[in-house]
Phi, psi and omega in degrees: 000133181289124165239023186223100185259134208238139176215106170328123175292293166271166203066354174265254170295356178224110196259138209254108194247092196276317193306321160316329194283329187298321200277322177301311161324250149030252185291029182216054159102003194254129155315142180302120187190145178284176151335292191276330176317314197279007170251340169247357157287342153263012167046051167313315161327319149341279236261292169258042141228030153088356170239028147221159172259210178281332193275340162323300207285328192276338181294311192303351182264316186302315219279337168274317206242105242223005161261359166290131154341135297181299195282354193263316226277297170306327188289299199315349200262316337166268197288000165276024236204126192206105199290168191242077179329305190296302164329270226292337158295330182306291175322295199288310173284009174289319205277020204240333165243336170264180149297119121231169188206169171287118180212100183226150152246111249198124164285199121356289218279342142347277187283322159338295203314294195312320205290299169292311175333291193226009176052055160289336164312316183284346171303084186098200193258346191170164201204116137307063170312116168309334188299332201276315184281021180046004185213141191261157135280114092228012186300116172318306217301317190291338171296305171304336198261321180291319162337297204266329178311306198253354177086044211276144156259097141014297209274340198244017161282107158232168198247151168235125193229174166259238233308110210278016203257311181281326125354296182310301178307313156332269188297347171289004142258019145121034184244175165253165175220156198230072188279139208271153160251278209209155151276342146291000185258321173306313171290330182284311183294322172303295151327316181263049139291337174090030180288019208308345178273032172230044176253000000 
């Protein structure tokens, strides 16, 4: 029986729409780079495992595009972040007979934003921030930490991610998993889960 629902922030509750910022870049001096380039050219692990902070993160961003605004440069960083109503409704009526909780990886300046924004902190009983936890996912150590943190029974666990890697890592210490698609398919899987409050 599930008594714990653990739920991944982006692509779950948050859908991430980079391109005004690639464009913003762009016109202010940055070479033309996707999404994941302009993300491992600032070496974002950094960031979101808590050892650059946010005004860090907004210089390593300054330093490709070196004619953008600081303040401009953060809103834009900011505004890629779009909420996914229907999850966080799902997650609040989950959370009225289950645990949940949060497990993302995420930087400082991410979640402040959410956190003032949309109260993702009240989403549920508690929330693990990779930044907080120093360690990412599909990294075990973050799993092990989300355990002892929220008291998780592993077999009475299940986790909802995008990502099936992280998943994958989720059941190898005994948990279940849901790489989330959509919400309707994420609720259909929470029910045959014996989940009823994702009804």
């Amino acid at each position: 029986m599930i008594r714990d629902i653990i739920f991944d922030i982006g692509w779950v509750f948050v859908g991430i729409h980079p391109e005004p910022m690639l464009d913003f870049l762009a016109k202010h001096g940055a070479p033309a780079m996707d999404l994941n380039t302009t993300l491992e050219q600032v070496r974002l692990a950094d960031h979101e495992t808590g050892r650059l902070d946010g005004a860090g993160l907004i210089e390593r961003l300054s330093a490709l595009a070196p004619r953008a605004p600081l303040a401009a440069l953060r809103q834009q960083w900011l505004d890629m972040l779009a909420p996914l109503e229907d999850m966080m409704q799902l997650a609040r009526r989950v959370a009225l007979q289950h645990g949940v909780y949060l497990l993302s990886n995420i930087g400082d300046l991410h979640w402040d934003h959410l956190v003032a924004r949309h109260r993702v902190d009240r989403i549920g009983h508690g929330a693990l921030p990779s930044f907080q936890a120093g360690v990412m996912k599909p990294d075990t150590a973050i799993y092990a930490l989300a355990e002892r943190k929220f008291a998780l029974n592993p077999a009475a666990t299940v986790f909802v991610d995008d990502r099936a890697q992280n998943i994958e890592a989720a059941r190898a210490r005994g948990w279940h998993g849901i790489v989330h698609r959509n919400f309707n398919d994420t609720r259909e899987a929470l029910l045959r889960l014996g989940v009823e409050a994702a009804r």
